[in-house]
N, C-alpha and C positions, 0 to 999 in steps of 0.2 A: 476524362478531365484534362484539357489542355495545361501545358505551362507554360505560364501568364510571364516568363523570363525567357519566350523564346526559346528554351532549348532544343535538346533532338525530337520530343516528343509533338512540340509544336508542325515541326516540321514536318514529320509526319503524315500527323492529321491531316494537314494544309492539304500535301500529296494527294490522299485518300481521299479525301473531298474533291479535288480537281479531276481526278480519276472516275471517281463515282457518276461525276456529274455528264463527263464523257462520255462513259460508258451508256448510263443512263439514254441519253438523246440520241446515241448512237444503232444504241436497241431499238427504242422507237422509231426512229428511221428505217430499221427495216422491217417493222411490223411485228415485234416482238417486246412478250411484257417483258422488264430488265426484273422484276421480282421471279421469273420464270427460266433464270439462265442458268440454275444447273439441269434446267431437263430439257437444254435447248444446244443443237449442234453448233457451234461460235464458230462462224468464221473467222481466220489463221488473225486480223487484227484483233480483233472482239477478244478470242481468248486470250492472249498476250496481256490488253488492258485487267482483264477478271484476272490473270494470275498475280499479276501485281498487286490488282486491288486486294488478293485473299492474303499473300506476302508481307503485305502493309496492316492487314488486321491481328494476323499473326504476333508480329512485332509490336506491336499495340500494347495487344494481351500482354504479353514477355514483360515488355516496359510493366507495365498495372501491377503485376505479380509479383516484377523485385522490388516495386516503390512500397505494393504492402509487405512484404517479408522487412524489408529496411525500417517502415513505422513502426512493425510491431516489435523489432532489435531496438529500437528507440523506449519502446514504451515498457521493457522489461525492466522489476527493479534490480536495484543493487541488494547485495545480501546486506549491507548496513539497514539499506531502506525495507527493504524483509523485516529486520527483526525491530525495529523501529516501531513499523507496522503491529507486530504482533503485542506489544508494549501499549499500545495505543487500544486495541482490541480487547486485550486483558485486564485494562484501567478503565475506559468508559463504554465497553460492548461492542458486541456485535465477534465474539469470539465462539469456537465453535463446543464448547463445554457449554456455556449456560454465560447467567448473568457479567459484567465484570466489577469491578468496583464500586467506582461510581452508579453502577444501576443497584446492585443488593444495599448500599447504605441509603437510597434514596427513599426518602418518607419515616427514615429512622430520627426517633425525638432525641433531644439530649439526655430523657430521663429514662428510653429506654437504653440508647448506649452506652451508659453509663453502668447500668445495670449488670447483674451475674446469674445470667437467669441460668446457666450450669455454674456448678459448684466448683470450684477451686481453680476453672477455665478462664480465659481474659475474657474483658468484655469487648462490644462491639469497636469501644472508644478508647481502647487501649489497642484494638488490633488496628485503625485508626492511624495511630500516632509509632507505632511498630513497623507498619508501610513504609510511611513517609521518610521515619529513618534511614530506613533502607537500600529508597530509592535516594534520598540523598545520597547517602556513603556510597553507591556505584557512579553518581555525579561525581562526587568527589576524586574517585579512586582515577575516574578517566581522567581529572585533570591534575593526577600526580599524589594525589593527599592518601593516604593507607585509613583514614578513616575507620578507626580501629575504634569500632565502638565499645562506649563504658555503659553498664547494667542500667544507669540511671537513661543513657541517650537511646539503647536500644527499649527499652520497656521506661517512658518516661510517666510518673504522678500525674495523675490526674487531680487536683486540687479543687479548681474550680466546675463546676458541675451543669452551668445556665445554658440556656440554647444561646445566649449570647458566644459562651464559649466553644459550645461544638460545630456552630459557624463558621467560627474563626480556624477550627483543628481542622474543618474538609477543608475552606479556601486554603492553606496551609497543604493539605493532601495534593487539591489539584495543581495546584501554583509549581511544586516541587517535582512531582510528576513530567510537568511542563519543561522545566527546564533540565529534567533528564533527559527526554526527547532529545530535547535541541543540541543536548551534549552528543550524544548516540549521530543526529546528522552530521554533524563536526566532525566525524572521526573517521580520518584514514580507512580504508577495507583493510589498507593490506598489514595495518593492526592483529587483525581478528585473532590471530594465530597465535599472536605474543601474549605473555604474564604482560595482564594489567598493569604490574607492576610487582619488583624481581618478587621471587619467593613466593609469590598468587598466581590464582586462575587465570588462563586464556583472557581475555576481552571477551571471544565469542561467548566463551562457559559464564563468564560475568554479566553480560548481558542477556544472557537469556535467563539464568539465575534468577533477575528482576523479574523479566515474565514469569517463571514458576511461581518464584513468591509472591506476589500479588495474586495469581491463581488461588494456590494455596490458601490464604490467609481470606481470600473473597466467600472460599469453601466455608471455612470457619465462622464467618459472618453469618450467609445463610442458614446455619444448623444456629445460631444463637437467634435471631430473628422466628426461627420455629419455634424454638424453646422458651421465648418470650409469652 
């Protein structure tokens, strides 16, 4: 692949093809295939042109090799965008346990998540609304708030019961979700290390906290969904 900015790699090529093509006519000139010149004696100019030309493929190569090592240092993420990732994986799938969130609550009615199908266990629509807190209060905490939740904000009443309402409790889930993400891109790396804030956990331990818990709590979902 040449580069189209002229640089050294252009250059190069150029060479090698000016070479090649030398070489080439040159072979043929003395009755010899040019596909046939390592099992062919080269006279003292012939060999000179082939060591350059093999020199110049050489350096080629070298060039190819550090531009992919260089892409692929490019395309490595950051540990923010690691655990980013793994947040994103554990909310809408594709994480290596099983279902995530948004897949286990998928096809759930309002009147089953509302439901107790184990006894004295929350329901699917409380665990729902338990998430969302959650993942809120680590939004929060990134941008300063200690989000110190009360009994009523962590486990909040569910009152109304309509599929009108448990529409609104996922859009609510994913919406909140969403904007913890974009908090977690926001933030410095070289955070990770610090209390969230004094007296609290790391960042790091806080942010993955979120991925456990929505783990967690996805778990608890599908054992209520069986028990339905």
């Amino acid at each position: 692949m040449s580069d189209s900015r002229g640089g050294p790699r252009s250059g190069l090529e150029a060479r090698l093809h000016e070479l090649e093509k030398m070489f080439a006519r040159q072979m043929r000139g003395r009755g010899f295939d040019p596909a046939q010149a390592e099992n062919v004696a080269l006279p003292g100019p012939l060999a000179r042109i082939y060591a350059e030309i093999n020199e110049l493929r050489a350096e080629l190569d070298e060039l190819e090799s550090d531009t992919e090592i260089q892409s692929n240092s490019v395309r490595l993420m950051s540990e923010i965008d690691r655990i980013e990732d793994q947040l994103k994986r554990a909310f809408e799938g594709g994480a290596w346990h099983g279902p995530g969130v948004l897949e286990v609550i998928e096809g759930v009615t309002a009147a089953q998540a509302a439901s107790h199908p184990i006894p004295e266990a929350h329901s699917i629509w409380e665990l729902v609304l338990h998430i969302s807190a959650w993942e809120g209060a680590c939004r929060r905490r990134l941008k300063g708030d200690r989000a110190e939740l009360s009994d009523g904000e962590d486990w909040p009443t569910i009152n109304d019961t309509t599929e009108q309402a448990w529409a609104q409790a996922k859009a609510f889930l994913t919406e909140g979700h969403r904007k913890l993400r974009a908090a977690i891109k926001e933030t410095p790396e070289i955070r990770l290390d610090d209390p969230i804030l004094p007296g609290m956990s790391s960042v790091y331990t806080t942010l993955h906290g979120a991925v456990q818990h929505d783990l967690y709590h996805a778990g608890q979902i599908a054992i209520l969904k069986k028990a339905l």
